[in-house]
C-alpha positions in Angstrom: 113.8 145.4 70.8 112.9 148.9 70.9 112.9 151.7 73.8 111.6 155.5 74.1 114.0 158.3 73.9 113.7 161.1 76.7 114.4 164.7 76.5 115.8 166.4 79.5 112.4 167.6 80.3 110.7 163.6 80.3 109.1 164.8 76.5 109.2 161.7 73.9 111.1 161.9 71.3 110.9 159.0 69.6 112.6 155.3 69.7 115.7 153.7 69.4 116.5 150.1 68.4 118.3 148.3 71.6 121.4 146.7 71.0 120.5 142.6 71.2 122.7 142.0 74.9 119.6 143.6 76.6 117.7 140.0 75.7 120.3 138.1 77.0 118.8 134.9 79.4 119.1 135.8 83.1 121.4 133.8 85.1 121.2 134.9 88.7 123.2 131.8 90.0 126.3 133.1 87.7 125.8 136.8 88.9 126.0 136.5 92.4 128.9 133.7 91.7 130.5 137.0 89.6 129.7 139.3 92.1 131.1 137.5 95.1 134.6 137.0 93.0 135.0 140.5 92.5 133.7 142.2 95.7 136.0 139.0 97.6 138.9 139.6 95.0 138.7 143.7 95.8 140.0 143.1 99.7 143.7 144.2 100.6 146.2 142.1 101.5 147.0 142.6 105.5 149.1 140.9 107.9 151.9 141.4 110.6 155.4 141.6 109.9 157.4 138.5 109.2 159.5 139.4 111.5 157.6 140.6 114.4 158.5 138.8 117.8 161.5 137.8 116.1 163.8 140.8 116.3 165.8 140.5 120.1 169.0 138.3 120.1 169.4 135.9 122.2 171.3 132.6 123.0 170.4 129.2 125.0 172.7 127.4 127.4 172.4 124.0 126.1 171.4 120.9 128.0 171.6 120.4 131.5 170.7 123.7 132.9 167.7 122.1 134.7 165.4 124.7 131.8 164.0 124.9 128.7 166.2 124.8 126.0 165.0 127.8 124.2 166.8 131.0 123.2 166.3 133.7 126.1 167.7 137.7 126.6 171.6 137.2 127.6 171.7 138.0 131.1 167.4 137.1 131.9 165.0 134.3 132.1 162.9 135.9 129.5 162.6 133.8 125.8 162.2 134.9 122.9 161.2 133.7 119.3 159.0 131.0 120.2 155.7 131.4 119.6 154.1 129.9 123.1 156.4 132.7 124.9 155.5 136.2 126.0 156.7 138.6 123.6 158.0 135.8 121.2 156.5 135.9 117.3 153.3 135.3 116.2 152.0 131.6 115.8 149.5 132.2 113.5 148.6 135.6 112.5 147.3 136.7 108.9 149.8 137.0 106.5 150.5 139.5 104.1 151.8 137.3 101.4 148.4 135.3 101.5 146.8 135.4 97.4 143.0 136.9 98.5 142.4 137.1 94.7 139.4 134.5 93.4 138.7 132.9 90.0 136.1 132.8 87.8 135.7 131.6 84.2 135.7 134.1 81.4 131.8 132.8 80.0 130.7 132.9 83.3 131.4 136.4 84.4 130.4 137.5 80.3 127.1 136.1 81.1 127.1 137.4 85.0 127.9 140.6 83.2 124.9 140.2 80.5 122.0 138.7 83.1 122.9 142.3 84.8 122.9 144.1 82.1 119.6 142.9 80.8 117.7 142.8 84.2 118.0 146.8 83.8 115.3 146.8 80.7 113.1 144.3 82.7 111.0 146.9 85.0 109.9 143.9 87.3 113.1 143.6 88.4 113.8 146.9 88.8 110.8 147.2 91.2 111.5 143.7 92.7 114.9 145.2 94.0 113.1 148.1 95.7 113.6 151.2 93.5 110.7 153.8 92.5 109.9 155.0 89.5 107.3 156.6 87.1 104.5 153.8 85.9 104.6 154.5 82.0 108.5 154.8 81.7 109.8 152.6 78.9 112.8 150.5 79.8 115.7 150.5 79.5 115.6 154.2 80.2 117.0 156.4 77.4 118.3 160.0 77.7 119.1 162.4 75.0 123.1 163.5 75.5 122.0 166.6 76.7 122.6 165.6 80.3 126.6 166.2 79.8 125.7 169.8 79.4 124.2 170.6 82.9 125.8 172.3 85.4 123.3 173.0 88.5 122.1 170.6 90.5 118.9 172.1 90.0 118.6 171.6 86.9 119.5 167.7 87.9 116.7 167.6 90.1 114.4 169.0 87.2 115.6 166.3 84.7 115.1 163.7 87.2 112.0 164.7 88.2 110.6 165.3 84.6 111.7 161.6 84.3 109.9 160.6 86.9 112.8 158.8 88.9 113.4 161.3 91.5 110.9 159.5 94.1 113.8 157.3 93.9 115.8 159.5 95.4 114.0 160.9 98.0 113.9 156.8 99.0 117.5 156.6 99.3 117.6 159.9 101.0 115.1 159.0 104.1 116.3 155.1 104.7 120.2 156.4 105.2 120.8 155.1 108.7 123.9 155.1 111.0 126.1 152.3 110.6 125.9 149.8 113.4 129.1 148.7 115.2 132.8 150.1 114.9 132.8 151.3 111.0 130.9 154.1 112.0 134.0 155.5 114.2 136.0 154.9 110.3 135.0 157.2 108.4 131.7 155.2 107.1 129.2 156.3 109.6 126.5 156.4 107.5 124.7 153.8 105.2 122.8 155.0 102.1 121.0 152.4 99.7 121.8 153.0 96.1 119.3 154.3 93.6 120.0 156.1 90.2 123.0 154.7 87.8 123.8 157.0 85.0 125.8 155.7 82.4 127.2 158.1 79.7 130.4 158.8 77.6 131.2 161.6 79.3 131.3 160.9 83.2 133.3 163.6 84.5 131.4 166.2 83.1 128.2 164.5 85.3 129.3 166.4 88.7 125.8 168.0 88.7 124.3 164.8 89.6 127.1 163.1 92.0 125.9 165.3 94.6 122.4 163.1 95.3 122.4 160.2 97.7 122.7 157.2 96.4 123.9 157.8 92.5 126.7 156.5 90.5 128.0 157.7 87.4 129.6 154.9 84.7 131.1 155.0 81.5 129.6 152.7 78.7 132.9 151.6 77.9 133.0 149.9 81.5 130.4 149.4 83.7 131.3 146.9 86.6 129.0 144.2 87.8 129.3 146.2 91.6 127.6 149.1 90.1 125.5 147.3 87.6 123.6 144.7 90.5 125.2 146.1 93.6 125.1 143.3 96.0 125.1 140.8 93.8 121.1 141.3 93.2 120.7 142.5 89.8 117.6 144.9 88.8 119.0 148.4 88.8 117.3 151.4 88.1 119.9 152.6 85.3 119.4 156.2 82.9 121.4 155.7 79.7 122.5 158.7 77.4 121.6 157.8 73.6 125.2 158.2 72.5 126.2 155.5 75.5 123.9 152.7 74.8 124.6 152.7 71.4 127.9 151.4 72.2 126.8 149.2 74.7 128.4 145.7 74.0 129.9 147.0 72.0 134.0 147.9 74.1 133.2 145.1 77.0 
């Protein structure tokens, strides 16, 4: 399997052979199983304290008192401890010690990894899941390294553009809507649908693109199914740099 190389200004420049993961079979059963482990297994562990409700001393007076044998505040009615009493602990309220972590067998999540991997060179999928792009662009899409040497954003916007993948942007940029309900009070008020994953060797020198709605920046060495099929729906519109998907495969 072959694929075009790209200059920075969309001119060919020839092919490149494709390493042999891009033909892996498509198993969208086992990515959305993979995806669901680690989005599921990324939560944070929250809960009261174990001893909340149980902190105030208190003593009971035995049998025979014509009331509840309980512990109680010396010198009040009021109880304490139990958890059907004002002020007493918590009967059942989440723990922090509870395991939120989930399981998933290494093949599986190798071939989660591959079906996502692979739905990136099919440009059906890629346009199935929504993104925009030019007609006649060879997938997967392959970039000469002389992205890592760009500093403007304007000259971002130029590559992308000669690419023909900025339309892409511009999608993400107009269907950003306000969050509904309380997360938009948490510092996530807005939503913005993903659109352009670069993956290269060199991330951190990429800050020329991070500034666009909707990209994400990888390295080759370890692209994560979130950012690979976000959602769990695989199909994204990914630019590689020659120099990354030649190792491709190759460090996972």
């Amino acid at each position: 399997m072959k694929t075009q190389i790209y200059s920075t200004k969309g001119e060919n420049r020839g092919e490149i052979e494709v390493p042999e993961i891009f033909n892996s079979p498509l198993r969208d059963d086992l990515l959305k199983k993979a995806f669901r482990v680690v989005s599921l297994s990324n939560r944070r562990p929250y809960g009261s304290s174990p001893l909340a409700g149980t902190r105030r001393v208190g003593s009971t007076s035995g049998p025979g008192m014509g009331i509840a044998r309980m512990s109680r505040v010396a010198g009040s009615s009021r109880a304490i401890e139990h958890a059907s009493t004002k002020g007493g602990r918590s009967a059942h309220s989440p723990r922090s010690t509870k395991v939120l972590t989930l399981k998933i067998n290494k093949k599986e999540k190798a071939m989660a990894w591959n079906t996502a991997l692979a739905m990136t060179a099919d440009p059906e999928a890629v346009k199935i899941r929504g993104h925009q792009f030019r007609e006649d662009l060879s997938f997967p899409i392959v970039v000469e390294d002389g992205l890592d040497s760009i500093i403007k954003s304007k000259d971002a916007m130029e590559v992308l553009q000669s690419l023909g993948v900025w339309s892409d942007i511009e999608r993400s940029k107009e269907k950003t809507k306000i969050r509904a309900g309380r997360g938009k009070m948490r510092n996530r008020r807005y939503r913005t649908p993903k659109s352009i994953l670069i993956v290269t060797e060199n991330p951190a020198q990429m800050r020329a693109f991070k500034g666009f709605p909707g990209i994400d920046i990888a390295y080759s060495g370890n692209i994560s199914i979130s950012k690979l099929a976000p959602g769990g729906v695989g199909g994204r519109l990914v630019i590689f740099t020659e120099s990354a998907i030649k190792k491709i495969g190759v460090e996972q």
